[in-house]
Structure formats: C-alpha cells, structure tokens
C-alpha positions, -999 to +999 in steps of 0.1 A: +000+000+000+021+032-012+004+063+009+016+096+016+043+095+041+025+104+076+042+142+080+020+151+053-008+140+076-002+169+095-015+198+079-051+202+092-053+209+129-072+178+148-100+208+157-102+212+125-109+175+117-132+170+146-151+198+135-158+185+101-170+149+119-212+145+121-223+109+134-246+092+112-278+074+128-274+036+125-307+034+104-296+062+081-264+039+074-284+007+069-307+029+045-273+040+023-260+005+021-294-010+012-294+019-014-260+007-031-269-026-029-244-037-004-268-063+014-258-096+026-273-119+002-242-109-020-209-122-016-199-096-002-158-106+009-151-107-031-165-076-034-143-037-021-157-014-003-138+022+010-154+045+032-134+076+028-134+091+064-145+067+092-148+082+124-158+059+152-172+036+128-209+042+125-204+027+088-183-001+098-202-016+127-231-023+103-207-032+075-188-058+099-223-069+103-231-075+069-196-091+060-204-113+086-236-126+073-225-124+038-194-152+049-221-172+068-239-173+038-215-184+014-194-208+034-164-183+041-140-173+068-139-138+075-105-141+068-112-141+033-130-108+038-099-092+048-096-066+014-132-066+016-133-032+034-110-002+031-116+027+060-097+058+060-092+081+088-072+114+100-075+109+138-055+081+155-083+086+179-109+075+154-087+046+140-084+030+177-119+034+183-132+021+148-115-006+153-124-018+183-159-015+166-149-040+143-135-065+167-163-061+192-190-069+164-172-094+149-165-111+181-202-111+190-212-125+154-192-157+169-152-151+154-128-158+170-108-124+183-077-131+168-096-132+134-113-103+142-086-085+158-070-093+121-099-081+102-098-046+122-065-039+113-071-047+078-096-028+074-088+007+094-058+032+086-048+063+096-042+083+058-055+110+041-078+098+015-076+124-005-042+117-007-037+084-008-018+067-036-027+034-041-048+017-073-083+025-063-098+015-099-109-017-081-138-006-065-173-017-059-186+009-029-175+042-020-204+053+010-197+077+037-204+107+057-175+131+041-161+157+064-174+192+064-143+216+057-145+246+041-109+249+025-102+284+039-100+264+069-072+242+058-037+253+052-024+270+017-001+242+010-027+210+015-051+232-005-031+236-032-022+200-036-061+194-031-068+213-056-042+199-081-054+163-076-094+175-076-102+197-102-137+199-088-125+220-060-130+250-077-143+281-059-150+279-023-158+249-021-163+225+009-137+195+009-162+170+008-162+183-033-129+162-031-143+136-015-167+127-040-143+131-070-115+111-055-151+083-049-161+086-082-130+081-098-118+051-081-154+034-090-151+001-111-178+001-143-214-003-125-201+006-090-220+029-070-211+057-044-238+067-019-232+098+006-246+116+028-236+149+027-248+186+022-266+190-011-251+225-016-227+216-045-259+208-063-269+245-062-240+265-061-211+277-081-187+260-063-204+228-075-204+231-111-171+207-122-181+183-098-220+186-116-201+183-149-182+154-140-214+135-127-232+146-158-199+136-180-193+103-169-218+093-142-253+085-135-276+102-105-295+071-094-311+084-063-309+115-044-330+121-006-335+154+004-333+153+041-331+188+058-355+184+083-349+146+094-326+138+125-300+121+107-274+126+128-262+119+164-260+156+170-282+187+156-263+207+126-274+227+100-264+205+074-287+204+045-280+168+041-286+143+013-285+112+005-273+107-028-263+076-050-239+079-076-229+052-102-203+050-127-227+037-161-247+054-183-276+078-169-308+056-166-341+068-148-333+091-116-350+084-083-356+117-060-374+124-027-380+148+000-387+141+032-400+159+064-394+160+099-412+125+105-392+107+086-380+074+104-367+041+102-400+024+093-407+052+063-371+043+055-378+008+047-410+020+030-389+040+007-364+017-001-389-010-009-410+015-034-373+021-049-368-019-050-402-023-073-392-001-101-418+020-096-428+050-118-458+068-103-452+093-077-460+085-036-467+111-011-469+104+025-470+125+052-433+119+062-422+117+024-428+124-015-411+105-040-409+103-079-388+086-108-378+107-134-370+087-169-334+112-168-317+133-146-311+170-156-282+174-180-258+205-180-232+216-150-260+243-148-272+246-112-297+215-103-330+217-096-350+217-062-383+214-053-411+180-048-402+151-066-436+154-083-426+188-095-395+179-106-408+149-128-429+176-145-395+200-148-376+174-164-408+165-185-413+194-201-372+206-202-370+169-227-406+181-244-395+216-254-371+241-262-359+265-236-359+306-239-321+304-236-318+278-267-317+303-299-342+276-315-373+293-287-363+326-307-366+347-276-335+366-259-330+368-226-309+401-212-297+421-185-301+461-184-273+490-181-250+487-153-236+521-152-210+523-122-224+552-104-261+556-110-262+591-092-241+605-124-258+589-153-293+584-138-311+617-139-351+633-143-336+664-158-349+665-189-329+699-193-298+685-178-276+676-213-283+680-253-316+661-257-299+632-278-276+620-249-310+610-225-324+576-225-356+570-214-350+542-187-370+521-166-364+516-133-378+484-109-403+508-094-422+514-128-430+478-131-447+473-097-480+473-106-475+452-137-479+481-162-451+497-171-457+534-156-430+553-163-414+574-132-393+596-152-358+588-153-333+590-181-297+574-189-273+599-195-258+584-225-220+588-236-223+560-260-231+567-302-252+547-319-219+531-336-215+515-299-180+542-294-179+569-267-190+602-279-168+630-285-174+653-258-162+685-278-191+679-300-215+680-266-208+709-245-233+702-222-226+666-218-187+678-215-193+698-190-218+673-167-192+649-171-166+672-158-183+692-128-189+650-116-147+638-126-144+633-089-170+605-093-163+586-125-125+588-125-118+567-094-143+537-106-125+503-117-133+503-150-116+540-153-085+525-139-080+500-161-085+528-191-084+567-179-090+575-214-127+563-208-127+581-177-168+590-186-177+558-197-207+534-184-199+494-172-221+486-196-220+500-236-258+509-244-275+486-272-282+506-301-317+499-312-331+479-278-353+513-266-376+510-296-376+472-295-409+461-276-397+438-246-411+418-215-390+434-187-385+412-149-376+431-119-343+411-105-358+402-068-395+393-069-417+368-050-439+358-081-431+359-115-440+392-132-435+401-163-440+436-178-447+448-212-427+480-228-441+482-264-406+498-271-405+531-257-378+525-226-344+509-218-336+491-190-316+494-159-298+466-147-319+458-118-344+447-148-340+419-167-355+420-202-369+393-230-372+402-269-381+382-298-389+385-334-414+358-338-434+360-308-466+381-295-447+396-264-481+391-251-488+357-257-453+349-242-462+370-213-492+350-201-469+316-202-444+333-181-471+347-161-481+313-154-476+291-122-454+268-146-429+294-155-425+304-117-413+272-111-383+267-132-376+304-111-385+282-077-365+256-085-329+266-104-328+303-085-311+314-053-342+321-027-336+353-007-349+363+028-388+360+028-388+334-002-378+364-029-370+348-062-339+356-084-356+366-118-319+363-129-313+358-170-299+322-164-323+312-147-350+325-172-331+310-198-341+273-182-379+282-189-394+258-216-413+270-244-433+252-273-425+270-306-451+301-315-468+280-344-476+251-320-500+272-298-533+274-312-551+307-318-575+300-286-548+295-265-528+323-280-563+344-271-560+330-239-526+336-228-529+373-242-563+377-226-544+368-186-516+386-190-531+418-197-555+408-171-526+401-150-550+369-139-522+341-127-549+314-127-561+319-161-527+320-172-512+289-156-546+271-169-537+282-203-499+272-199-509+237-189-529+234-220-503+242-241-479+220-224-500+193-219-509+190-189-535+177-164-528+196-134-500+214-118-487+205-083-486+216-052 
C-alpha cells in the first residue's frame, strides 16, 4: 500500500478534523448501504468497499455486520474478507476506536478475536484519503459521511495540492467536493457511491465541475433530500442528502423529500417503493417521491423542489425548447450597469443635449404590472456606432461629465483605461429602446413580467426578454403562469422571505413550445391573462399548451 508518508498528515489541525466529523444514525447507514446494494445476500468478501473518512465507525459496525452474514452465507471465513473493506481516517483517535468496533462486532457475530482482531487492522488506517496513492480503480462501494471543511480552513499548502489532484475544487468549495471526486473516480464500471452529505454543491457555483463530472461520466441514481430529518447523532445545520452515484450510463433518476417525520419504518417504506421499479409518484405524510425517466443534464445549477414537480420539470425541459436555446427565438438580457447611478441616472430633462438622454426604466415602474414610467433618463456617452461620444461635439454633456470627474475617474473600469474616464460598465445597445420587450424586476416573489411596447431601456436591476417571432403578449401569459415560476423556484437562489432571483440564467431554463404550435385560442387565452394580470387563467392556459392535467402543489 504506497500512501503519503505520515508528516503530510499533519496539515489540518485535529479541531479542524473534529469539527468537520457529524455521526450518522445507525438506520440512516443501513438505509445507504441498502441503497448501493451492499446487502448480505451478496458475496460480499469478493466484493471492495472504502469508506473515505470513518470516524468511530458508525459505517463499519453495520458493515462488519453484513460481512459477517454475507461469509455465513456463502461458506467463508472472515479471513477471506480481509480486502473486503478499506476505512480511511485522519485521527488516531478514530482509527483506535473504529477498530475496536470491528472487533467487538465481529466477536459477537461468533469469530474468534484473533480473526477479528485481524480483520480490524485490515480494514482501518490512519491516511488521508484524499491523498492516498494506491490503485483505487478496483472498487465496488464508496459510502460515507465526508467531512465538512470549508478549504479556507485548511492550510495553503494542503489546498493547493487538493486542488491539483481534484479539479472539482474550484471556488469555495467545501472538501467534501474532493471527497466525492476522488469516490467517483476510483469506481469500477457499475459501482455505485452513496453519501450523505450537504446537497449545496448541487446549487452552487462552487459545484459546477463536480455537476459536470457526474453529468460527463456518471449517473444520478437516487438523491434524498433530508433537511428536516434527525440524521445525525447531534443537531447541525447541514442540508443533508442522500445521494447515489454510479459509474454507467444515466438511466431513470429516483428523488425524494422528506419531512421531519421521517423514520426508520418510512425508511424501509422508501427503499422497498425504490426496489419495485416504480414509476408513479408516492406522497406520504413523512415523504414524496418520484422517478424521473433522466436526470437533468448540463453543470447548470440542479433543480430543487417536490419530486412530483420535478418529474414535470424534467418533462417538459425533454418536451420543449428552452428561452435560452436560440431555437425558442426569444433573448434573454440584463439592463445598463452604469458604475455610479447618481451621475448617469437623472429626471432632468434639461440636464444635457436632448440626444444623450435615455428614457430608462427603473424596478419601481413595473410594480403594478404596467409599465408606468417614473421619469428617469440614462445619461448616454455611448453613439449609436456602440464608441464613446466625443465630448467637444456636446458641450453640455462635457461639462456634466466634468463638474462629476471626482465621481467617474476613481471607478475600476476607469482604472483599467483613464481615457474612458466618462464611460458606463455597460456599452448601451443601439436599437433595444424601440424594441418592444417583457422586462422582470431582478428580486420578486412571483413571477411578473412587464410589457414595454418599445419606448424604454432598461436598468440593470431589470432583466428583459425580446423576440422577433413572438406576441410579447402571448409569451407574457406563459411566463405569467404558475409553470414558468417554477423553473424560477426551482434553479434560483431564494432570498430572505422566499424572494425569487428573476436572474437571465435562470429565465433561460424556462421551456417553451415553438409560436406556431400554440393554437389561436390558446394564443387568445394567454394574451387575454396577461393583460388581465390573472395568474390562474394564465397557468390554466400554460398547462394546455404544455400538456398538462394539473400542476402541483
């Protein structure tokens, strides 16, 4: 076994470690290794199993369990099991202790303690997994609970080399990113890898490579959602999953949510609907679950939300084009950024030459959901040809931009080129004023589009849709609807109070038929809500057009 010599085990502080360690409940083990199909009626000492980082053993006692039954069963010594089981540790603490796990349970399963004794040993080191060196391509089962690190808490030089052996540590990520590339990596062709472990790399930027890399190569055969459940031997704020990984092509995906009531018996429930093959969706009062014929493809942020929504997400995201595919022929934007609003944003009509304002429109003017405009103007150094103007040939302009120097010279942008000292972030989009356009404040808690027949631009608080072969307001009632909010709901970051990201990448996830595919009537009736502002009647058009019975709750 060729490991990393035991001073480089001393980066990371032991507080540290013990920091990142959360107990897993017995029957929330038992549930994972049902879930990866590590059960006793296999043989199990000819299969390999690692569990990255073992703690005490909460893992191994069951697994020492199972190994046991699985040699009973087919006529073996536990000797034979000795490569059976690969447990990785940091703490010498947690190597003593996880091994006298092992012996204890092996002893009481009727080996002799010298054969256990052996087995414990074989089994538990003290190494760095993430480090380790040895031929992992072997392997049948990776399960754990992966330490909870964020890597500003580790030292620069174990970091780095993290870093340059994981390329899905990207960001600020947590370790446990690591800790499921260096799993999924050393998986053998139809070998599975099932966690526990915060869901945030699903739904964050940090996450992406590792998303890609699952997308890329893997298969998501199961994911739990378990916030609320008492998974653990003490209380964290977590955000825990349990998710199953497996190196093969992606197949049907399995997800559920569960609530606070979630036990052991709605465990076994679970695992038995999962067992059948079944498609249809289950709700209980302790858990929903659903079994999507693909998982979501894309290092794109994942969906949340009920299993039952999400089977209809990933139904209509395979049945139609989205508004950020070109195919929808809709385009998705982002107004002015200007780098210091008090200088460019004005309601001086009066203030510069008449040609250099820009009727904007602000978040406020949308509130009601018709556009009523408050008055404001972009002070505009940009020409038509998308080049700064020459300020000799404004006087006005030149000397507005002056008497304000103090305020535009020491911005970023400036710095990087004082000779565009009176320049905005953003250049201004020559012809996008007249253009008519659906505009979406940025932070809203239902969706809410607004119609400009073409008369303002936006700031960058708004985002804005266009198209050339769309009614703006036939597109407006199906992102009106309840069907369009939830592609928001379920991709966006939720802000205090439940506030919604109208963000343009996550508009860009929406799914749309094509124009000619809706029928006059429902064109009628999709115009008809949206200028009624009537979220019903539009979400009961939208699931006409998309085919749908009903919309969940």
């Amino acid at each position: 076994m060729n490991i990393v010599p035991p001073a480089m085990l001393a980066g990371i502080p032991d507080e540290a470690v013990e920091h990142g360690e959360v107990f897993t409940r017995r029957w929330i083990v038992e549930m994972i290794l049902d879930l990866v199909d590590y059960r006793s009626d296999r043989d199990l000492a000819a299969l390999r199993l690692v569990e990255p980082a073992c703690g005490a053993g909460a893992f191994l006692g069951v697994i020492a369990e199972l190994v046991s039954e699985s040699c009973r069963k087919h006529e073996r010594h536990i000797l034979d099991a000795l490569e059976a089981v690969c447990a990785f540790d940091l703490l010498p603490k947690n190597v003593t202790l996880a091994r006298a796990l092992i012996e204890r349970t092996l002893a009481a399963e009727g080996w002799r303690s010298a054969d256990a004794s052996a087995v414990a040993r074989a089994w538990v080191r003290r190494a760095d997994y993430l480090l380790e060196r040895s031929d992992r391509d072997q392997v049948d089962f990776v399960v754990g609970n992966p330490p909870y690190i964020r890597l500003e808490d580790v030292p620069d030089d174990r970091t780095n080399l993290y870093r340059a052996l994981y390329p899905t540590m990207v960001g600020r990520a947590d370790i446990y990113v690591g800790f499921f590339e260096a799993g999924l990596r050393s998986l053998r062709d139809g070998g599975r890898l099932g966690f526990i472990c915060a869901d945030r790399w699903m739904r964050n930027q940090y996450g992406r490579e590792l998303r890609r890399l699952v997308v890329d190569k893997f298969a998501l055969d199961l994911c739990i959602t378990m916030h609320d459940v008492d998974a653990f031997e003490e209380q964290v704020a977590a955000y825990p999953a349990v998710t199953v990984l497996r190196r093969g092509r992606q197949e049907a995906a399995v997800v559920a949510d569960t609530s606070r009531e979630f036990s052991e018996a709605a465990a076994q429930d679970l695992k038995a609907w999962v067992r059948r093959d079944e498609s249809g969706p289950v709700r209980s009062a302790s858990y929903e679950v659903a079994r999507l014929p693909h998982w979501f493809p894309g290092d794109d942020l994942w969906p949340s939300g009920s299993p039952a929504r999400l089977a209809i997400l990933e139904d209509l995201t395979e049945r139609f084009t989205t508004l950020g595919d070109p195919a929808s022929g809709v385009r998705v934007g982002i107004g002015v950024a200007t780098g210091a609003d008090k200088v460019f944003i004005t309601r001086d009509q009066n203030l510069v030459e008449p040609e250099r304002l820009l009727p904007l429109a602000m978040v406020r003017d949308t509130a009601s959901g018709i556009l009523e405009w408050s008055g404001h103007y972009l002070v505009n150094p940009w020409s038509e040809q998308g080049q700064l103007v020459d300020l000799s040939e404004f006087p006005r302009l030149r000397d507005y931009f002056e008497r304000n120097a103090d305020a535009l010279v020491g911005r970023y942008i400036v710095k990087k080129n004082p000779g565009k000292w009176y320049k905005t972030i953003d250049k201004i989009e020559n012809g996008l004023t007249e253009r008519p356009k659906l505009f979406f404040p940025d932070m809203k808690l239902i969706s809410h589009p607004v119609l400009d027949d073409g008369k303002y631009y936006p700031h960058h608080n708004l985002y804005f849709v266009t198209s050339d072969v769309w009614d703006l307001k036939v597109l407006g009632g199906l992102l009106l609807s309840k069907v369009a909010e939830a592609f928001i709901e379920a991709y966006a970051v939720k802000m205090r109070g439940k506030t919604l990201r109208f963000q343009a990448q996550y508009l860009r996830r929406i799914p749309v038929p094509l124009p000619e595919e809706i029928t006059p009537e429902q064109g009628e009736k999709l115009a008809d809500a949206f200028l009624r502002r009537d979220v019903e009647a539009a979400t009961s058009a939208a699931l006409d057009v998309y085919g749908l019975a009903a919309w969940p709750a």
